[in-house]
TORKE-743421 format. One line per 8 residues: number of its first residue (from 1); their letters; for each residue x, y, z of N, C-alpha, C. Coordinates in steps of 0.001 Angstrom, whole numbers, plus 500000, padded with zeros to 6 digits. Each point is the difference from the previous one (the first is absolute). Layout:
N
NUM	A	X,Y,Z,X,Y,Z,X,Y,Z | ...
END
This chain:
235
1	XXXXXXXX	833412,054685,047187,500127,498549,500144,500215,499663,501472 | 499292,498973,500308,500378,499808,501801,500256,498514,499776 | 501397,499763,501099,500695,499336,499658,499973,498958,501658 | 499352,498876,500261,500385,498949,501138,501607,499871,500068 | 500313,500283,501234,501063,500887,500355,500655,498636,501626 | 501471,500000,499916,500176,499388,501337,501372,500656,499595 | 500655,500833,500637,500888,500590,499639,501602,500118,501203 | 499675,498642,501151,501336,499788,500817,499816,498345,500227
9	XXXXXXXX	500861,498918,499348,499759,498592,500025,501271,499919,500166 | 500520,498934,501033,501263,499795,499899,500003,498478,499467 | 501617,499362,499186,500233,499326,499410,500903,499165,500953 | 500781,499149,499825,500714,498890,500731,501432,500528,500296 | 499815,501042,498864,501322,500794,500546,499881,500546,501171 | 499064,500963,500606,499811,500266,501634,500343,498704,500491 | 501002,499927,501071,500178,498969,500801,498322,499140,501119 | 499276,501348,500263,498845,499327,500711,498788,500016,498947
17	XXXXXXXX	500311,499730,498583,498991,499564,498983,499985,498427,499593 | 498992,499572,499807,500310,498349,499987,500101,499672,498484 | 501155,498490,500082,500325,499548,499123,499388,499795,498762 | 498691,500581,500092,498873,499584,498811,499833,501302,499555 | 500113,500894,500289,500111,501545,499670,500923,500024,499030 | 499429,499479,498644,501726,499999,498669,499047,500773,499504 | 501280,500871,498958,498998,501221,499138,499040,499361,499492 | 500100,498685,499131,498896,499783,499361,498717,499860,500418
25	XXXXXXXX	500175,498541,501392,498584,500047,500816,499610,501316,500634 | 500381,501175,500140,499487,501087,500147,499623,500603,498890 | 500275,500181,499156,499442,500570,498627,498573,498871,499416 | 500377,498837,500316,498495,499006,500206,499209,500120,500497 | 500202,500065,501170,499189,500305,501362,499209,501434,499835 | 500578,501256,499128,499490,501031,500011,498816,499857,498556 | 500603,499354,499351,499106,499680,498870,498768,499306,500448 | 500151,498987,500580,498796,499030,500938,499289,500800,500573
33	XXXXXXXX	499874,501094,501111,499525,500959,500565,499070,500824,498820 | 500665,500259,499012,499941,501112,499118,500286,501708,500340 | 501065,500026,500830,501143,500704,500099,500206,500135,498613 | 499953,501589,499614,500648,500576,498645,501662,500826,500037 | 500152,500437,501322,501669,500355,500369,500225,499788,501265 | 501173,499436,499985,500792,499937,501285,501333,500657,500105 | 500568,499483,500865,501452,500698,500508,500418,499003,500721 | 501388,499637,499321,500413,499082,501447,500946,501169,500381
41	XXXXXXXX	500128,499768,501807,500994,500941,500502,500403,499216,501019 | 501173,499452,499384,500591,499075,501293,500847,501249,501042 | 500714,499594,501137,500691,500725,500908,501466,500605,499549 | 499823,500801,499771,501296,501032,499827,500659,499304,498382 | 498930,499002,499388,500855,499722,498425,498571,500235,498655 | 500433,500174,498986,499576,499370,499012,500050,498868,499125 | 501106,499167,500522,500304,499011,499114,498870,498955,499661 | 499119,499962,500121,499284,499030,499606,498732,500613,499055
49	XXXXXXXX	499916,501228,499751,499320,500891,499134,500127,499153,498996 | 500928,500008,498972,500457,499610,498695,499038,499234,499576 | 500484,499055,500753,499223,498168,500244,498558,500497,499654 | 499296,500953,500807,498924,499931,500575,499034,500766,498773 | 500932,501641,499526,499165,500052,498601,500174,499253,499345 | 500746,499281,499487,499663,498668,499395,498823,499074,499730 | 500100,500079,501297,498791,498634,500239,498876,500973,500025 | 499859,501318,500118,499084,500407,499866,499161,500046,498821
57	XXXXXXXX	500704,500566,499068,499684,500031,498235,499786,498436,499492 | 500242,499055,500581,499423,498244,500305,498391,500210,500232 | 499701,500811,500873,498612,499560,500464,499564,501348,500050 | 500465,501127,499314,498679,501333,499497,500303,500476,501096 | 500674,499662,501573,500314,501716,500332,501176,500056,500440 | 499753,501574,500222,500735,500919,500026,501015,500060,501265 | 501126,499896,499609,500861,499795,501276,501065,501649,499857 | 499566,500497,501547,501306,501055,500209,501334,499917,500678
65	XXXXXXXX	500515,500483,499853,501243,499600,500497,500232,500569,501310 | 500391,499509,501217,499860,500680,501044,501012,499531,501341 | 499971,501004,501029,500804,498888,501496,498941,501144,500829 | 500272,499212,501408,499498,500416,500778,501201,500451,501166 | 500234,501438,500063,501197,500372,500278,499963,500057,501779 | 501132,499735,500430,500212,499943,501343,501004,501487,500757 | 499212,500573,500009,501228,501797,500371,500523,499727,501162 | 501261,500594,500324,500869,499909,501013,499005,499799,501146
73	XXXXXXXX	498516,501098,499969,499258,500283,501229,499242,498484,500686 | 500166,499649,498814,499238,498061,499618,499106,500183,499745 | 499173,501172,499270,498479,499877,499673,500277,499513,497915 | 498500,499528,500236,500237,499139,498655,498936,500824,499150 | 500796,500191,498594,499273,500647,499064,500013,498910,498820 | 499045,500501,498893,499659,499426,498761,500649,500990,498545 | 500858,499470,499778,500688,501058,498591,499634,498989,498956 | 499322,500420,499164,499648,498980,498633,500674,501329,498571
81	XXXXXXXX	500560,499097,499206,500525,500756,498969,499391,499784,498610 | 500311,501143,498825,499220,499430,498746,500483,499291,499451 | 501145,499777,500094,500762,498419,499472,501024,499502,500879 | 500506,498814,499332,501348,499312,500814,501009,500322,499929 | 500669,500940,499335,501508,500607,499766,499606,501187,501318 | 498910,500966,500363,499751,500977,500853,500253,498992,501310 | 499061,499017,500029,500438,498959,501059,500816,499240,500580 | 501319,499800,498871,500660,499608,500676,501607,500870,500240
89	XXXXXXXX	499577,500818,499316,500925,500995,500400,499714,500689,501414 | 499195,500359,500026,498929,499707,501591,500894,499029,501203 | 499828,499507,499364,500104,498255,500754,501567,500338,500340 | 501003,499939,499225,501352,500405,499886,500058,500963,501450 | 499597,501132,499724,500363,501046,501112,499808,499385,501112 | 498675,499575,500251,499231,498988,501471,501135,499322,500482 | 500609,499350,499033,500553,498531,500568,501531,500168,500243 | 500354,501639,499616,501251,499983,500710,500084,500982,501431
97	XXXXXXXX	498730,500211,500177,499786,500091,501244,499540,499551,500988 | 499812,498845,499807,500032,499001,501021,501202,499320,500349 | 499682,499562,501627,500726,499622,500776,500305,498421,499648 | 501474,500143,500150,500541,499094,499054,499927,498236,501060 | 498665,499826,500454,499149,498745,500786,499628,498802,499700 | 500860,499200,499928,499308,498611,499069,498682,499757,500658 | 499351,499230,498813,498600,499362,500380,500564,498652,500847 | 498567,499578,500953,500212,498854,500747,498902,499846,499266
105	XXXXXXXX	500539,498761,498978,498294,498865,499648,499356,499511,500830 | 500519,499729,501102,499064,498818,500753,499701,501319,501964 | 500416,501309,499469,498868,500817,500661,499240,500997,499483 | 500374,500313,498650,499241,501127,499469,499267,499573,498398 | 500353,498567,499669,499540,499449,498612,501405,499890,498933 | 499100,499798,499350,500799,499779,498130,500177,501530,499419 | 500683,500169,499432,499961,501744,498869,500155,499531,498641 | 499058,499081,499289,499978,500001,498657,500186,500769,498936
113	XXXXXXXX	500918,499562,498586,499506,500823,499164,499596,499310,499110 | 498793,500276,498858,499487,499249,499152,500617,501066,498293 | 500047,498395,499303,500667,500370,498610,498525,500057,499236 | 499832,500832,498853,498992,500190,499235,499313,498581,499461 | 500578,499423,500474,499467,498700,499701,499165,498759,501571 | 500214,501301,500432,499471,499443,501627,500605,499118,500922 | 501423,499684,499758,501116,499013,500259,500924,500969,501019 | 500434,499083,501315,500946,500702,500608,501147,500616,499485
121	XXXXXXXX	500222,500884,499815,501757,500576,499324,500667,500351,501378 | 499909,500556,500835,500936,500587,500988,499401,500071,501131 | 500297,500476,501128,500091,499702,501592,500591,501877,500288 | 498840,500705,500800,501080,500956,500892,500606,499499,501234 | 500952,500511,499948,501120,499754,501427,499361,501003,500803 | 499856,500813,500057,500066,501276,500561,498698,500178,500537 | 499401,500312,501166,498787,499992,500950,499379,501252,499450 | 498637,499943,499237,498971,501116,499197,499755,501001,501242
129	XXXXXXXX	499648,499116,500554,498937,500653,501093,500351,500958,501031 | 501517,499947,500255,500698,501320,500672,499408,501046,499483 | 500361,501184,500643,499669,501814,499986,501149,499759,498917 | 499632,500918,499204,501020,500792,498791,500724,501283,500669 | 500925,500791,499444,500617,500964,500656,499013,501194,499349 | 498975,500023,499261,499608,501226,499849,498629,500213,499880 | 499933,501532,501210,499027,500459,500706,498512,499831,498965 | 498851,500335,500812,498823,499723,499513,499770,501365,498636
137	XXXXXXXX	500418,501384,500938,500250,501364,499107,499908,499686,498939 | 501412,499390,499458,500976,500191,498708,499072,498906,498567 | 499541,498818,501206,499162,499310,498539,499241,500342,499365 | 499097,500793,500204,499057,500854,498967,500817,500274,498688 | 501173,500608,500517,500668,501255,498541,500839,498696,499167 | 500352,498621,501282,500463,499498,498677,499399,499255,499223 | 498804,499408,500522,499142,499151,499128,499663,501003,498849 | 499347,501379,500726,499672,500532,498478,501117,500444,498965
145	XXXXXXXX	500961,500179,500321,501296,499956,498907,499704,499319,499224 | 499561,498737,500073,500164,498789,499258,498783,499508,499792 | 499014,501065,499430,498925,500040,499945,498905,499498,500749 | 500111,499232,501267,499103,499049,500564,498796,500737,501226 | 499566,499952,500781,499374,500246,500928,500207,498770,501241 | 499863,501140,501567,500225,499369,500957,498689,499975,501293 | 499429,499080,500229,499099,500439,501016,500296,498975,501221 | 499685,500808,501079,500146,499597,501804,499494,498196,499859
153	XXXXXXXX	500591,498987,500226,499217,499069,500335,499528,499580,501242 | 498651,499060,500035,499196,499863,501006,500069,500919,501208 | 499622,501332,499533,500325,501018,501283,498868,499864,501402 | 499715,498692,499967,498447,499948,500753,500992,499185,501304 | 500939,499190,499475,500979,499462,500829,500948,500329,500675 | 499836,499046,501643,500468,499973,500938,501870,500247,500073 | 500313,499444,498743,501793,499938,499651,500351,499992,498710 | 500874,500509,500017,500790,500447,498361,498948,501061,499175
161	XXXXXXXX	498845,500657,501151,499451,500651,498448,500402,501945,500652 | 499572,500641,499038,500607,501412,500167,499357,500607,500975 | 499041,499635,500573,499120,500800,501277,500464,498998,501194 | 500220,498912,500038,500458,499111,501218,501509,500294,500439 | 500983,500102,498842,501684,500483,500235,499784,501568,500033 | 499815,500599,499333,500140,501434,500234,499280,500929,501213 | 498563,499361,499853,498746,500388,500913,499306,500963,499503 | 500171,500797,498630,499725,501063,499567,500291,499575,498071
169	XXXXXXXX	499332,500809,499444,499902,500243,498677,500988,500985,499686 | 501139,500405,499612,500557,501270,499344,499309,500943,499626 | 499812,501383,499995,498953,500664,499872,500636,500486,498089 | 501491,499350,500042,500626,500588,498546,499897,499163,499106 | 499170,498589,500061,500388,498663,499504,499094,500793,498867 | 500138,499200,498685,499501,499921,499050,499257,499405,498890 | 500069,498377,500608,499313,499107,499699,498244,500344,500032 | 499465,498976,499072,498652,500724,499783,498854,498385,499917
177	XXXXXXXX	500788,498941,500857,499405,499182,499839,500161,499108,501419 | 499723,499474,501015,499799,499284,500921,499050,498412,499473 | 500900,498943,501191,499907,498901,499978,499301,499868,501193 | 498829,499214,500227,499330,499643,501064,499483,498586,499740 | 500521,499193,501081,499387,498439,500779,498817,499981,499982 | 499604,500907,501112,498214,499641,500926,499598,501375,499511 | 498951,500424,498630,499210,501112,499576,499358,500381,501161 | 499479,498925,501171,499659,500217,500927,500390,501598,501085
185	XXXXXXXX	501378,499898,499495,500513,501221,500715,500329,500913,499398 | 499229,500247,498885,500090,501497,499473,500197,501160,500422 | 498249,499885,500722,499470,501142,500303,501107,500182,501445 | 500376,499534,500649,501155,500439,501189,500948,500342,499941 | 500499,499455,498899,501436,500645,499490,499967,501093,499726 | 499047,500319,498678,499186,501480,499274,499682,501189,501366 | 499550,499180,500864,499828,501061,501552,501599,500719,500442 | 500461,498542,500341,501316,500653,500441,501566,500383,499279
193	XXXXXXXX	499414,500096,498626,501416,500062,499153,499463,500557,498303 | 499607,501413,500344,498877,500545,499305,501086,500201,498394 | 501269,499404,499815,500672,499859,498704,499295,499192,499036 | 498845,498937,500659,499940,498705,499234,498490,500649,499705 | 499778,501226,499918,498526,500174,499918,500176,500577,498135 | 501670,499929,499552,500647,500268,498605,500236,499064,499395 | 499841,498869,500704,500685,498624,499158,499005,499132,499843 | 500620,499707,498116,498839,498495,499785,500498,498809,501165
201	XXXXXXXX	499262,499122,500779,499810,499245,500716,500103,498761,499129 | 500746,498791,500200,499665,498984,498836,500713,499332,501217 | 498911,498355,499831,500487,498978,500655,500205,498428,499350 | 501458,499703,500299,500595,498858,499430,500238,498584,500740 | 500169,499115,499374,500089,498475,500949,501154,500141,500922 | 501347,500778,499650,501133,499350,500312,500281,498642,500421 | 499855,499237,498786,499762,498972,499995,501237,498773,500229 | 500587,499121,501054,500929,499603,499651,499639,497912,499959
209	XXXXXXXX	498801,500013,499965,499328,498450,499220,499343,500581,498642 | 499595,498916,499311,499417,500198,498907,498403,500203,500366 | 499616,499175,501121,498646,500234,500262,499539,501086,500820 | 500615,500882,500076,499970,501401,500822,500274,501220,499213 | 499816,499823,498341,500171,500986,499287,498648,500620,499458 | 499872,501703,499448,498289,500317,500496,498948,498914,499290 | 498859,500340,500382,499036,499656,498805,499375,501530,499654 | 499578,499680,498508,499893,501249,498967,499278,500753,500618
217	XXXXXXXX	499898,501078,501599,499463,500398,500424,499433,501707,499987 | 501229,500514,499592,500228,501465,500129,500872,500575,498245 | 499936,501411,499101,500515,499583,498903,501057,501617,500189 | 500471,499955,499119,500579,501153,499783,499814,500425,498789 | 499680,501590,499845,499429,500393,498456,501639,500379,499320 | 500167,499756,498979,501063,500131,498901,499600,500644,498666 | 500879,501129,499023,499924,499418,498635,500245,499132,499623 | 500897,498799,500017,500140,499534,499236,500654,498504,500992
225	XXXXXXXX	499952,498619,499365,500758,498752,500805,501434,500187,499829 | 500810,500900,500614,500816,500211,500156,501029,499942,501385 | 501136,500238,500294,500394,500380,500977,499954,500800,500687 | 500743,501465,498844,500164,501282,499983,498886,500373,500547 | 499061,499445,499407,498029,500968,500151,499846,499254,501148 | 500315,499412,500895,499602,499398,501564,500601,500805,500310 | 501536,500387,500189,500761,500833,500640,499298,501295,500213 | 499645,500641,498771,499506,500958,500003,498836,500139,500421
233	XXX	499413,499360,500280,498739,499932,500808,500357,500156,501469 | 500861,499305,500523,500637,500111,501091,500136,501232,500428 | 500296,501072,499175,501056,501095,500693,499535,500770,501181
END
């Protein structure tokens, strides 16, 4: 089964995602496209997952549960889980390692959370977008604890991605899936960082408007419309 795939969208909960980014109009918006799974992965949370499978099973797809993690090093990864109890237990560990930073609304945005009913319920205090206290290493072993998969995001980029902060690939990493911006730069990366000549390549909107999320361009093969079976495709 191959599955139209956008698998890093951020929601209103990211402070630099806009106010129209509610789970639902994203689970719309992916339906409109004809997007069959997504992921929202806001910054260092899951809270707006819930909301979001929700609204997914509303309009036929498939929503994973996900954040887009910020490691001490500041490079940003994609952990999507097979459900929301893996996620937000997830989420739990993340968020007591962050630096205890209030958000400034009026320099870094809003941090929404949306109730399954698409209605504001709560407000984070606490600034997403800081470095977490733990290293890039260690996330692999814990996402997969908790059954999920983790891959490098936008490693094609200038900041926050794992070849721009580190300058190098781990030669021990274990991930089996890379995130790329510009496909354009495949073949250069593949030259100079001969790890990625092992990894499925998959490219996502990271989307933080509604009109900047993919169109049904690229798919991912699955058994089944599942979570689990994306994950596992991932590995």
């Amino acid at each position: 089964m191959e599955l139209f795939y956008d698998l890093h969208i951020h929601s209103c909960l990211s402070p630099c995602g806009d106010d129209d980014m509610t789970p639902a109009n994203i689970a719309g918006m992916a339906a409109v496209k004809g997007l069959d799974v997504i992921a929202v992965t806001d910054h260092n949370s899951c809270r707006n997952c819930e909301a979001a499978i929700e609204a997914g099973k509303e309009y036929g797809v498939l929503v994973i549960p996900g954040m887009e993690i910020c490691t001490a090093e500041e490079v940003h990864a994609v952990c999507l889980f097979p459900g929301l109890s893996e996620a937000m237990d997830f989420d739990r560990m993340v968020y007591r390692s962050l630096p205890p930073v209030k958000n400034r609304q009026d320099i870094f945005g809003k941090q929404q959370i949306y109730d399954c009913k698409d209605q504001i319920c709560g407000e984070e205090e606490i600034l997403l977008i800081n470095a977490c206290q733990i290293s890039f290493d260690h996330i692999w072993n814990m996402v997969r604890e908790r059954g999920g998969v983790m891959f490098p995001a936008h490693i094609d980029k200038n900041a926050h991605s794992l070849i721009s902060n580190l300058g190098f690939i781990p030669p021990d990493s274990q991930f089996g899936t890379v995130e790329l911006k510009d496909m354009g730069k495949l073949h250069e990366l593949r030259r100079t960082h001969p790890y990625l000549e092992r990894c499925r390549i998959i490219n996502n909107s990271d989307a933080h408007y509604l009109q900047d999320m993919k169109e049904p361009e690229r798919t991912i093969a699955v058994k089944e419309k599942r979570a689990a079976a994306v994950i596992e495709a991932l590995l």
